[in-house]
Every structure is written in C-alpha cells, then in structure tokens.
C-alpha positions in Angstrom: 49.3 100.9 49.7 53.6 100.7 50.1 54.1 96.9 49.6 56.6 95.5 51.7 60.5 96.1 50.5 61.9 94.3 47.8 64.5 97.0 46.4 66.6 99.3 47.7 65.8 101.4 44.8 64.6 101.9 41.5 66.6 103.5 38.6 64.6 105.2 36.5 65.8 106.2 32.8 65.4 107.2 29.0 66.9 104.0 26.4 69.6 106.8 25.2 71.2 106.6 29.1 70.9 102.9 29.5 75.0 102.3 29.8 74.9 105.0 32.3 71.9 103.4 34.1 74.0 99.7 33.6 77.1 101.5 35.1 75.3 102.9 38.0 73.3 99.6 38.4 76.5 97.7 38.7 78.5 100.0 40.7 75.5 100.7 43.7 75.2 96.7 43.7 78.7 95.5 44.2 79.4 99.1 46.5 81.4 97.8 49.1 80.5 99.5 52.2 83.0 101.0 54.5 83.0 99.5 57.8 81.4 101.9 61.0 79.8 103.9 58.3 76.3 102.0 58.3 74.4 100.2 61.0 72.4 97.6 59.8 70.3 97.6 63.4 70.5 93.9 63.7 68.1 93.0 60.5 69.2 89.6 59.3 67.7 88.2 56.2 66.2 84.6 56.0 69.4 82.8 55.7 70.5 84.8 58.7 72.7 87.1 57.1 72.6 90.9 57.0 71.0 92.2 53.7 73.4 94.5 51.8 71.5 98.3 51.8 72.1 98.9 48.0 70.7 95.6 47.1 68.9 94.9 45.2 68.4 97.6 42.6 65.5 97.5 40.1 66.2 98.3 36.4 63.7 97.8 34.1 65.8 96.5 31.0 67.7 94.0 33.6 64.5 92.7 35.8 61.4 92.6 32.9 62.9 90.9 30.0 61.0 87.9 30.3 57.3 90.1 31.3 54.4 90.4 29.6 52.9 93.2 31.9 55.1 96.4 32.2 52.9 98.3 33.8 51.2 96.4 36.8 55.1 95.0 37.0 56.8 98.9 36.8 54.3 99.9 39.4 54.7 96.9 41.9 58.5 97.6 42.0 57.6 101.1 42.2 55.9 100.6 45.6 58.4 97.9 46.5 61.5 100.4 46.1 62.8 102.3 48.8 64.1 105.1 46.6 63.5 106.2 43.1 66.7 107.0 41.3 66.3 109.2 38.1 69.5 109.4 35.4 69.1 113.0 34.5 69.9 114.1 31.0 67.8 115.9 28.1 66.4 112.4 26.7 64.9 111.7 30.6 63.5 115.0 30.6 61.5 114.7 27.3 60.6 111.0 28.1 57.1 109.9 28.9 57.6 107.2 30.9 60.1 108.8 33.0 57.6 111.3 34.1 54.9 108.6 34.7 57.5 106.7 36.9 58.7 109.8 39.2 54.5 110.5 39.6 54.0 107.2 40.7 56.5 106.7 43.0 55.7 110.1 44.7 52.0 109.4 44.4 52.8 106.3 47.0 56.0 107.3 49.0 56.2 111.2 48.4 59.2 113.4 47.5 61.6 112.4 50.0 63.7 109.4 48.5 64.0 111.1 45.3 67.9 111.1 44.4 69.0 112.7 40.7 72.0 111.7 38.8 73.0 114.6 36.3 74.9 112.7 33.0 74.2 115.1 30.7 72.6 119.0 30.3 72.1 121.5 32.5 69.6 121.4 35.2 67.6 124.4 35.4 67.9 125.1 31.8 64.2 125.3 30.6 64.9 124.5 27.4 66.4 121.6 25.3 69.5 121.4 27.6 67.0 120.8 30.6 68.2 117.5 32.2 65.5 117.6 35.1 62.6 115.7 34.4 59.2 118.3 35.0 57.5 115.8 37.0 60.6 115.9 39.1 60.0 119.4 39.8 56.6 119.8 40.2 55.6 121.4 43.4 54.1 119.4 46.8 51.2 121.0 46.7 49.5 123.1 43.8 50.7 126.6 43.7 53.8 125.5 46.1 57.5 126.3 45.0 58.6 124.0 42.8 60.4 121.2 44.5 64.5 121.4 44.9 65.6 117.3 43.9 68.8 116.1 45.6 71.1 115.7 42.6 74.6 114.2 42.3 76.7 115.2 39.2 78.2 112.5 37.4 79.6 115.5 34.6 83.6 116.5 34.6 82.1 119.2 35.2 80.4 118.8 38.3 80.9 116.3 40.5 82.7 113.7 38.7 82.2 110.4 38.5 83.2 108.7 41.4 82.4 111.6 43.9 79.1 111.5 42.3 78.8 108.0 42.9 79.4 108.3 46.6 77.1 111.4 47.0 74.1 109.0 45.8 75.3 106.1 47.8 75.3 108.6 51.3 71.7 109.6 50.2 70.5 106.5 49.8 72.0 104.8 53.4 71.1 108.5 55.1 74.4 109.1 56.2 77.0 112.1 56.4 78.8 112.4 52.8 82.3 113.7 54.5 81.8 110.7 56.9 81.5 108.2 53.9 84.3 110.0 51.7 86.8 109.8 54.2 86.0 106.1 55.0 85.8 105.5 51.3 89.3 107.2 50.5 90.9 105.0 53.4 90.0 101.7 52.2 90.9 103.0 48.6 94.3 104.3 49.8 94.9 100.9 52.1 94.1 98.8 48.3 96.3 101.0 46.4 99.0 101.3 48.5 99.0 97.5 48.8 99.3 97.9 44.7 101.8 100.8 44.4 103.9 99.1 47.2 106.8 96.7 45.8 105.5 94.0 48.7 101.9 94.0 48.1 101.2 93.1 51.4 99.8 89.6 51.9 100.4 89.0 47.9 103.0 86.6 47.7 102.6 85.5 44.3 105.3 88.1 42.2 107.7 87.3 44.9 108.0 83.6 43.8 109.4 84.5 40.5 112.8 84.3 41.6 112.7 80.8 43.6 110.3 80.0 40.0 113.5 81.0 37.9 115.4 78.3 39.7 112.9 75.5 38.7 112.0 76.8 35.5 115.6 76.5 34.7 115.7 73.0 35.7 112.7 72.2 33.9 113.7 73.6 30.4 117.5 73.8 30.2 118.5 70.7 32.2 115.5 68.3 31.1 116.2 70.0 27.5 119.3 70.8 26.6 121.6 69.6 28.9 120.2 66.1 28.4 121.6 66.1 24.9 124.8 67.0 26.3 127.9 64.5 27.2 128.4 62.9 30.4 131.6 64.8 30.1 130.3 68.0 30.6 128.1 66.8 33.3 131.6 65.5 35.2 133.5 67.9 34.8 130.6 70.2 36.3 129.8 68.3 39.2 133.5 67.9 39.5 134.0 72.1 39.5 131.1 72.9 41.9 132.4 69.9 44.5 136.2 71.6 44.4 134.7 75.2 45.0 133.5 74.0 48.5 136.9 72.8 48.9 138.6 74.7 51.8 142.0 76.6 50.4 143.7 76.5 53.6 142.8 74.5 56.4 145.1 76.2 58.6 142.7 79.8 58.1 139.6 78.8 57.1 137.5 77.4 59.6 134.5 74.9 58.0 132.1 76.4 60.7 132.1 80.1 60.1 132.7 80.2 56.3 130.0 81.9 54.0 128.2 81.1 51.3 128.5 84.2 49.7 132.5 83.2 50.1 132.2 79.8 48.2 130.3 81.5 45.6 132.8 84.4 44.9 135.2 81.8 45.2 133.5 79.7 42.5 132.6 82.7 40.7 136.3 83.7 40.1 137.6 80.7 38.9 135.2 80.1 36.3 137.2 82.3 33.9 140.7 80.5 34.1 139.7 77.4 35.0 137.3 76.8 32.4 138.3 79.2 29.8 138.3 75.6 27.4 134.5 74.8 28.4 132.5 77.7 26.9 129.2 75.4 27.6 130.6 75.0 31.2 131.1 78.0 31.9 127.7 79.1 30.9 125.9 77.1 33.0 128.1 77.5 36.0 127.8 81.5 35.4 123.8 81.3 35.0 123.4 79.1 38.3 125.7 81.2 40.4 123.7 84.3 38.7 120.5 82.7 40.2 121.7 82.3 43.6 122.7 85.7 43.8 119.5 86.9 42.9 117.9 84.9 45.4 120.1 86.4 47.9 119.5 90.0 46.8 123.2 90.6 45.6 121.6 91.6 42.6 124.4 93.6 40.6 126.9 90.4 41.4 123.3 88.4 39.8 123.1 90.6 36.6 127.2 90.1 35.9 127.0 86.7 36.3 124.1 85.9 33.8 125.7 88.4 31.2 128.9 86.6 31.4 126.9 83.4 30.8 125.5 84.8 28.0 128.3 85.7 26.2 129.4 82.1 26.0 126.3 81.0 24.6 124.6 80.8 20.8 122.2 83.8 20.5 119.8 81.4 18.9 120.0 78.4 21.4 117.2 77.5 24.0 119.4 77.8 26.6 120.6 81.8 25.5 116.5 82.7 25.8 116.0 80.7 29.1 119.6 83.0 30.6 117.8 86.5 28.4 114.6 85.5 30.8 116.8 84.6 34.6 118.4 88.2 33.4 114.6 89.7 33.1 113.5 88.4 36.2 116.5 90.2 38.1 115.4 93.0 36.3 112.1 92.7 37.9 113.1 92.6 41.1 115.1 95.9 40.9 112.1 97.2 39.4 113.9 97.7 36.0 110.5 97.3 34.3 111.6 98.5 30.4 114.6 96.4 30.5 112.6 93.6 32.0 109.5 94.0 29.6 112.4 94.3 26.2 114.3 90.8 27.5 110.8 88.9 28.0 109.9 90.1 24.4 113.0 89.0 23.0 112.9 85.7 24.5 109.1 85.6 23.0 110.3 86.9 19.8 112.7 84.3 19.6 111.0 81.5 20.7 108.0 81.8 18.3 110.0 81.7 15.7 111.1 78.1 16.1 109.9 75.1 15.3 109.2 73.6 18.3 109.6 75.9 21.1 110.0 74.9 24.5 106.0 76.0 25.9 107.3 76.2 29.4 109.5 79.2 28.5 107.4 81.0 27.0 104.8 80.5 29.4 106.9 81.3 32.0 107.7 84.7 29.7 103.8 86.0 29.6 103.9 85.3 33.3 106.7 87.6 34.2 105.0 90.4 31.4 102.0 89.9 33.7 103.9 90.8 36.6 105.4 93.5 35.5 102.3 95.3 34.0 100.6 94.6 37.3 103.2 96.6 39.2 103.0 99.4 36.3 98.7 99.5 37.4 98.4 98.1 33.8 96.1 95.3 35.5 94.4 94.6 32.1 97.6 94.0 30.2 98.6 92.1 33.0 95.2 90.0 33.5 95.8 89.0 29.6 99.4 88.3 30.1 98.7 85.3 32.9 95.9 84.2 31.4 98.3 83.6 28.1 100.6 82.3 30.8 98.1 79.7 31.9 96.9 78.4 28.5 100.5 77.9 27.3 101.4 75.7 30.8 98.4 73.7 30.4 99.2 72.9 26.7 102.7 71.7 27.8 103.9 68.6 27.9 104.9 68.2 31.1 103.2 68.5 34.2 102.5 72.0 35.0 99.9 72.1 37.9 102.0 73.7 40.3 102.9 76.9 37.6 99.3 77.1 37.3 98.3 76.8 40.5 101.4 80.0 41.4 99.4 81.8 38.6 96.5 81.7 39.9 98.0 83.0 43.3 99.3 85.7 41.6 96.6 86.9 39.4 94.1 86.3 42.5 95.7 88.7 44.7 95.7 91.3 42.1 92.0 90.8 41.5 91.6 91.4 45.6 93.0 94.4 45.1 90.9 95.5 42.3 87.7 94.1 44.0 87.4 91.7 42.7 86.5 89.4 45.0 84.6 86.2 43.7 87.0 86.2 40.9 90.2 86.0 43.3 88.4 83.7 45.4 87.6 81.5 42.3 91.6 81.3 41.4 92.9 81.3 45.2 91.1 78.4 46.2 91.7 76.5 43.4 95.4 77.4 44.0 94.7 76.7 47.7 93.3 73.2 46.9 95.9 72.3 44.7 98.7 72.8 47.3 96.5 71.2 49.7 95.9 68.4 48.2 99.3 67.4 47.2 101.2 68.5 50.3 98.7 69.2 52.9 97.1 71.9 54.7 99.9 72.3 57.0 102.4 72.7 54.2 103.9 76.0 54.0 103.0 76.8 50.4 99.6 76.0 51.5 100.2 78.3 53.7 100.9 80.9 51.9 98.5 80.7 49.4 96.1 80.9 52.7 97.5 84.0 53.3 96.1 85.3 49.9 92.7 84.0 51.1 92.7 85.8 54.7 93.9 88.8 52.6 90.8 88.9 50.3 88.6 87.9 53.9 90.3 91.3 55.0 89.9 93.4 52.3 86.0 92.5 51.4 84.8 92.8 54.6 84.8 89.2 56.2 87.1 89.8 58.9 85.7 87.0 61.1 86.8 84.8 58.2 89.9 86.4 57.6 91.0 86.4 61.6 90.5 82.6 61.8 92.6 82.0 58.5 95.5 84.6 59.3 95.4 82.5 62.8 95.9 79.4 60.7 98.8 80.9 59.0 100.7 82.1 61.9 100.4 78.9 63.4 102.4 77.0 60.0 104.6 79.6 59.3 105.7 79.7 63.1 106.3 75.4 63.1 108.4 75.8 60.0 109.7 79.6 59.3 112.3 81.4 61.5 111.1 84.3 63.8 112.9 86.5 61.2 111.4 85.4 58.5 109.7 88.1 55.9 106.2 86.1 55.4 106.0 85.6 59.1 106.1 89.4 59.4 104.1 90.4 56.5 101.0 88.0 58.3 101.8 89.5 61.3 101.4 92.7 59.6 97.8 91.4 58.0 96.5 90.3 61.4 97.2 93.6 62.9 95.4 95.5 59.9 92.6 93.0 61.2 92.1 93.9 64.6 92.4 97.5 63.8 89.4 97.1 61.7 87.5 95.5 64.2 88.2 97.9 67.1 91.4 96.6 69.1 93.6 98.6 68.5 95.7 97.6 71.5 95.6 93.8 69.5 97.0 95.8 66.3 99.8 97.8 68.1 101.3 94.4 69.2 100.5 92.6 65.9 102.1 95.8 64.4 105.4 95.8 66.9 105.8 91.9 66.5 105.9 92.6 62.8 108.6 95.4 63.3 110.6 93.1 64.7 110.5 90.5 62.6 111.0 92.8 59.6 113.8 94.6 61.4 115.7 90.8 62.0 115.3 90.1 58.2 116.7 93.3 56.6 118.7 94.5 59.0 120.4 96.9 56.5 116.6 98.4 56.2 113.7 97.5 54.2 110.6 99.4 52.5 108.7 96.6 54.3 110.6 97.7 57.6 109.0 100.7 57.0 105.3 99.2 55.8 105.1 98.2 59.8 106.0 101.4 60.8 103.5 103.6 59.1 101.5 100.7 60.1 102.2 101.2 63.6 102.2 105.1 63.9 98.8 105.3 62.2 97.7 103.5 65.5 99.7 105.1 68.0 98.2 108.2 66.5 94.6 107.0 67.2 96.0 106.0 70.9 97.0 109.9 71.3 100.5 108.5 71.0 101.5 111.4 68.8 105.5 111.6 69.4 106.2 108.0 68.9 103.9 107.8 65.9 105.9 110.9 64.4 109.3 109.3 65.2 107.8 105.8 63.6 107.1 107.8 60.6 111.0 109.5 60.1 111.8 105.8 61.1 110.0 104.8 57.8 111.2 107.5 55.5 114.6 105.9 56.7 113.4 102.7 55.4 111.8 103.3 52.5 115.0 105.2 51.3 117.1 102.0 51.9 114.7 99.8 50.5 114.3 101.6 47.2 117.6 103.6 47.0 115.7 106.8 45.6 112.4 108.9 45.7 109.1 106.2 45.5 105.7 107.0 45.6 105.5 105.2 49.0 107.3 108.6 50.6 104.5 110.5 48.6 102.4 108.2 50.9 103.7 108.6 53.6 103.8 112.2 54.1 99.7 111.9 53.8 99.8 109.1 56.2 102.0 111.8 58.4 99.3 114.6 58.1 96.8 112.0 58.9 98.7 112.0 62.0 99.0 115.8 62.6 95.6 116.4 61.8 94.5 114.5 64.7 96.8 116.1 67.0 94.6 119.1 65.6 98.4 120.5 64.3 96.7 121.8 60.9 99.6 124.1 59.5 102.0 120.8 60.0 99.3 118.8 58.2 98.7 120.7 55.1 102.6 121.1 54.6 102.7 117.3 54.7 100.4 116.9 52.4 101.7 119.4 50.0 104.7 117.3 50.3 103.5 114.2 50.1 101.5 115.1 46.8 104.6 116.7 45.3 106.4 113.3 45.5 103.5 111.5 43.9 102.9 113.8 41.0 106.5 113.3 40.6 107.1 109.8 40.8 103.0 108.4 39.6 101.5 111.1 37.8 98.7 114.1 38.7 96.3 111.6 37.3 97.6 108.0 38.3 94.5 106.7 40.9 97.2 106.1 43.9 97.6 110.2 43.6 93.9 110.7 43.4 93.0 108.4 46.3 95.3 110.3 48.2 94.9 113.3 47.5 91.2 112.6 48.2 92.6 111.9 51.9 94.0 115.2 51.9 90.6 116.6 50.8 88.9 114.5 53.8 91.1 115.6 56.9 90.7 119.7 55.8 94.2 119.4 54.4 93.8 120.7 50.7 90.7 122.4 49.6 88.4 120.5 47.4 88.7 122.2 44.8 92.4 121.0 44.3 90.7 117.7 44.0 88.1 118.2 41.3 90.4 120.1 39.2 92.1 116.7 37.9 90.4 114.4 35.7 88.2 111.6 37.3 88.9 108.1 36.8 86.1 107.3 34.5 85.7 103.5 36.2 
C-alpha cells in the first residue's frame, strides 16, 4: 500500500557521499522555482498556501537522528516519497542498504520515479569504478533488459554541477529541461546583472556612501578634532565660507541665476592665497569643498581637492585618516577599486596603531572594504567586512543606530541577490523598522529602505507583496522627490520588472518608458542607468513583436552605457546577449549568434571566461540556439 505523500523525494546514499547527499539536500529544498515553469493545479496546503514541489526531501542522516526504528521508519518514508533519488558513486554501488532501499521503493511505486545523480565512477563500468547500484539496474521483469535509470551527472566531466542540478530538478517536477534552463538562466542573468551593474537596481545601500562621508566627517573630525581647536579657527572659517557667497560684481552677476558649482570654484580658488597662513584652514575648507564635489559627480575637481587638503595636514593626525578615507570613497565611486581598497587599509593600518582610535572611522573603513568586495563578486570578503563594520559601530561611543541600520540595507540587498532571502529580510526589516520608527513610514529613507524589501518580494517570488510595497514607494518618493529624481526612476524601473513577471507587459512598457524619462531628466549627459531602462524596455518591445524600436532602444543603450562608464563594461557584454535575445525572437538567427559572440567577447574580456556573470550568460546563449552547448560545458562549473 502507497501511503499518502509526505516527501517529494527520498535521497538515497552510501556515508562516504553524505556531503554530496547534504549539498543536494539543501540545494533541491531552497530551489527557487522559475515562474510559468510549474503549475501547482490549485493544491493549497492546510495554511492555504501552495506547497513547494521539492519539499520536503527525506534524508536519512537529517530526518532519523532521534529513531529507534530505522527500518519500519526507512520504509514508511519510502512509500511516503514521491521519487527515490540515488547518489551514484562506487561506495553506493557496493552498499547494502542502498540496494535494499532502490528494491523497496520499486517493490511499492515501480521504476518510474527513479532519478540517478552520478558524483563519482563510471556508470556502466562492471567493475570497481561501477557507480550504478545493481538493484538499480535489474530488469522489470525476469529475463527483461536491464533497466536504463535516468541519470544526471554532477562530474566536470559530465554534466557539471549546476546543469546536473537542474536536470534532476526537471525530472522530478516532469517538465521540459530546455524549458526550465532557459527560465533558470533568465532569473540568474536578471540577479547578476543587478550585481555586475554599478546601480544594483533597487540596492540603494552603496550609493549612500557618499552623502555617509559627509556625516561621518561631522561625526569624527568636527566632534573630534575640531573641538580641540580655537574659536579662531572656527571664525575665521565661517568668516571665509560666508565671503565666498559674496557676489564680486553686482553690476554682472545676477543672485538668481548664479551656480553653485560657481561659488565653489570661486571658493575653491581662493583658498590658496587667501589662507596660505592657515594650513589647518585650508585643510578643512579643501576636504569639504572635495566632498561636495563628489556629491555632485565632479569627481576629478573632488579627488584635487581632498589631495590638496591632505597635503596640509599631519600624516599621523585623525583628521589626515578621516581626508585618506573621503579620498577612498571617491575612489569607489569611479570604480577605482585597488586604490580605494589600499586608502581604506592605510587608514586601518593607521588607526590601529593608536591608542585610542576613533571606532567610528574605522568602522566606517570595513564598511567601504565591504562595498567594494561586493562590487568585485567577493560577497564573502564583503559579508565579513560589514559584519566587522557593524560590531565596531555598536562598540562606539556615540550613538550609531542609523550606520547600522544603512549597513544592514546594504548587506541585505546583497544577500537578495545571492538568495538569500530570509537573511536579507532579517537585516532589511530591522533596517526598515529602525527608520520607521524614528521618522515614520512616510519618511523617505523609510522609503528607501522599502524599496530593498519590494526588491527581495520581487526577486523571491512574492510579487503580490512586492507590487503593494513598490506602490508604497512610488507614492513617498513622488510627495517628496522631483520627477527627475534617480530613486524615483530606479522604482519605477522595479515596478515594471514586476508586471512583466506577472504577465502585463503593456503595464511594464509604461513602467519602463516613465522610468526612461526620468533617468533621461537626471543624467542628461547620459547614464549607464539611462541605458538599464532601455534594455529594460526593448526586451519587452521585443516580446510585443516591436522588433525595430527594441533594436534602436538597444544602440540607444550602448550609447549610454559608454557615457556612463567611459570605457568597455561588462554591461555591453550584456547587452549584446540581451540583443540576440531580441533577434532570436524575430527568428533572425545569423544576427543572433554574432551578438552573442560579441557579447561574450566583451565579458571574457572585461569579467573573466569563468567569472558566474559570463557563465549565466553564456548559458542564455546556449538556451535561445545561439552557441552550441558544448561551448558551455567546456568551462569550469561553479562548484556552489
């Protein structure tokens, strides 16, 4: 008798494979399932929800540590498992109870739902390399051929890893393995384009670092230092900043039309002969004037200033390390990641080597590390760097919620876009609470932090949850940001990824063009995120049969991407797949293949044959009959 289901399946495996059988354990459970690939037929479970088809998994290591009764329990999960999985290696074949565990389950549900995972040996081998199991093998019926198991191949040598993985995982829901690869590669491609992009769409955490330099500065140079300093210095600041707003010529200048970006070269030039007496001066004025170009983007006019500061200040003092980290975070934001990465560890170098070192700074140090390795995929190094970040603000003695809380904004969109997900919602809603509490929901760093959370809705699935709270977004950021604004495009940009996932793809194309626009009024030199919302926009247009405009979108982008980044990036690599995605469904197949020979020229080029962002993609070469598989399973696979 088949007792009712309790597993999806059961893994079945010798002690020597038992990391393989926790890997594939782990991996089939948390599988997140690509939406339109599986219909669940309406099944609900009892809390009304609709079970997940890969769980749960039996293992008998995980589920009978605490019985007394292996057999009667191995066989009742036998007959409660929809599908017997069997990690295939030459310590399988040989054991005992593997055997006795493939009979049983056949004995009760027959040979249909049996899947093989090859780890190790050779199937067919008949001798000590044999990986099959016999009882595997044995034939239907007595005197029958033997019987032919569907296998995946985790080797190098077969299928690889990860393809192995989503060969079992099309078995087991009975569906089409192309179908489920190219889904698959999609939502891959989406998350590590999201990661290889500078914007990280809907991941506003990094960008904070250069209105967090600002405060920072305030925090531990003018609570610090410049409160040991003379009321004369103070004066005779104040007294140069309030004369650099002072209008030369009353007759020319006119107090409604002049810039800011005049009063600061203004400012910036007399510093020199003005205050060539005030060294201390001088620094500061050169280090905030340094700031505000970096916050404007003028980031060569940002870099001078902060070296010029430097050069009037002591090597040694507090304020030279808190100037070595301003200079680090420009560096960052021009994606100077090795002269970023050797000013943060001089600052750390030199701060751990006082007496009393100012915590904040060096927090604020392992934070900007963090960042950095994020955007160089070193998401380990990076995960280590702001939890170090975290530990050093809470030890501080100030008040440092609100760094902790921007932390944990940043560190939870990178763990959405590693999948994270109950980790990233752990740290974004206790970033989202903090903000919250102290400003209110309506708040725009609320807000923003929000934005993370519709993000992670998005990308695990929940897009019910992730429409309502990208709704609540638009709603603050239209009340208090300017059509033009950047965030007001990039959620713009989220809620069209939205509807495109759920179908309306009319919905996305005006989500998409609304986001254009706004991107279009904010950089209207061009941006990389300009092009983001092109690509974007195309990939729809394409769907819509709209192949011309999609095309033109997609030279559009190139366009932007090459302002934005002023060079070659692995987002043009991108983009010349996204551009055969687009050909291949205007069944142009020559056109397609020579885009995607492109497109993975750049990103071997600028990532690496072996960096994931060029395996995803060219996976989604693979999956629209652009390259030949082969050319994908001649480079390594990832081994996570």
């Amino acid at each position: 008798m088949v007792d009712q289901r309790r597993y999806s399946a059961f893994i079945s495996y010798a002690h020597h494979d038992s990391r393989w059988a926790e890997w594939l354990h782990h991996r089939l459970e948390t599988y997140r399932i690509p939406k339109g690939v599986y219909n669940q037929g309406g099944a609900v479970d009892d809390a009304g929800q609709a079970p997940h088809p890969l769980r749960p998994i039996f293992r008998d290591r995980e589920e009978l540590s605490a019985s007394t009764q292996l057999g009667d329990v191995l066989q009742s999960a036998l007959r409660q498992s929809d599908a017997l999985i069997i990690i295939c290696s030459p310590a399988s074949a040989k054991s005992h109870w593997v055997n006795e565990e493939i009979r049983y389950f056949r004995k009760i549900h027959g040979p249909t739902r049996l899947f093989a995972f090859i780890v190790e040996g050779e199937p067919y081998a008949g001798d000590d390399t044999e990986c099959f199991p016999a009882a595997l093998l044995e034939p239907v019926e007595a005197g029958g051929p033997s019987l032919e198991p569907l296998a995946a191949d985790g080797r190098p040598q077969g299928d690889g890893k990860r393809h192995a993985l989503l060969k079992l995982v099309a078995g087991l829901l009975d569906v089409g393995l192309d179908r489920l690869v190219q889904r698959d590669v999609v939502r891959r491609q989406r998350r590590l384009r999201a990661i290889t992009g500078a914007s990280l769409t809907g991941m506003v955490g990094a960008l904070s670092l250069a209105l967090y330099a600002e405060n920072q500065r305030r925090i531990a140079v003018d609570q610090r230092a410049l409160a040991v300093r003379n009321e004369r210095m103070a004066d005779a600041t104040v007294d140069y900043l309030v004369d650099t707003f002072a209008i030369a010529n009353p007759a020319t200048e006119n107090p409604n039309t002049i810039t800011a970006r005049t009063i600061l070269e203004r400012g910036a030039a007399g510093i020199e002969t003005e205050l060539a007496d005030e060294p201390q001066i001088q620094a500061r004025l050169y280090g905030a004037i340094g700031r505000i170009y970096r916050n404007l983007g003028l980031f060569d006019q940002s870099q001078n200033m902060l070296e010029a500061g430097y050069a009037r200040l002591d090597g040694i003092s507090e304020s030279a390390v808190s100037n070595r980290l301003d200079l680090a975070a420009t560096k960052f934001l021009t994606s100077d990641f090795d002269a970023a990465l050797s000013l943060t560890g001089e600052a750390l170098q030199q701060l751990k080597s006082e007496e009393n070192p100012a915590v904040p700074l060096m927090a604020y140090a392992h934070e900007l590390r963090g960042s950095i390795f994020k955007l160089q995929l070193k998401f380990d190094d990076a995960i280590a760097q702001y939890e170090t970040a975290m530990a050093l603000y809470a030890q501080a003695d100030d008040d440092q919620l609100s760094e902790i809380a921007r932390v944990n904004v940043t560190l939870g969109g990178m763990l959405t876009l590693l999948e994270r997900y109950d980790e990233a919602d752990e740290r974004l809603t206790a970033a989202y609470d903090y903000y919250a509490e102290k400003f209110g929901a309506n708040h725009i760093d609320a807000a923003r932090v929000l934005n993370n959370l519709a993000y992670l809705s998005m990308m695990s699935g929940d897009l019910a949850t992730a429409d309502e709270r990208s709704a609540n977004v638009i709603a603050v950021y239209e009340r208090v940001l300017d059509d033009s604004h950047p965030d007001l495009a990039t959620i713009r940009l989220m809620r069209g990824q939205i509807l495109e996932a759920e179908g309306d793809l009319a919905g996305a194309a005006g989500a998409f063009r609304a986001a254009l626009s706004a991107y279009e009024a904010a950089y209207p030199q061009g941006h990389y995120e300009t092009g983001f919302a092109c690509v974007h926009l195309a990939l729809v247009l394409s769907q819509q049969g709209q192949t011309d405009e999609a095309l033109a979108l997609m030279d559009r982008a190139w366009t932007e991407y090459d302002a934005g980044y002023g060079g070659l990036h692995a987002n043009h690599g991108d983009l010349e797949v996204n551009r055969a995605v687009i050909l291949a469904r205007a069944e142009r197949d020559e056109d397609a293949a020579q885009a995607c020979q492109e497109g993975m020229g750049i990103l071997n080029e600028t990532l690496g044959p072996e960096s994931p962002p060029t395996l995803a993609l060219r996976e989604q070469c693979v999956a629209i009959g652009a390259l030949p598989p082969q050319a994908a399973l001649d480079l390594p696979i990832s081994p996570n």
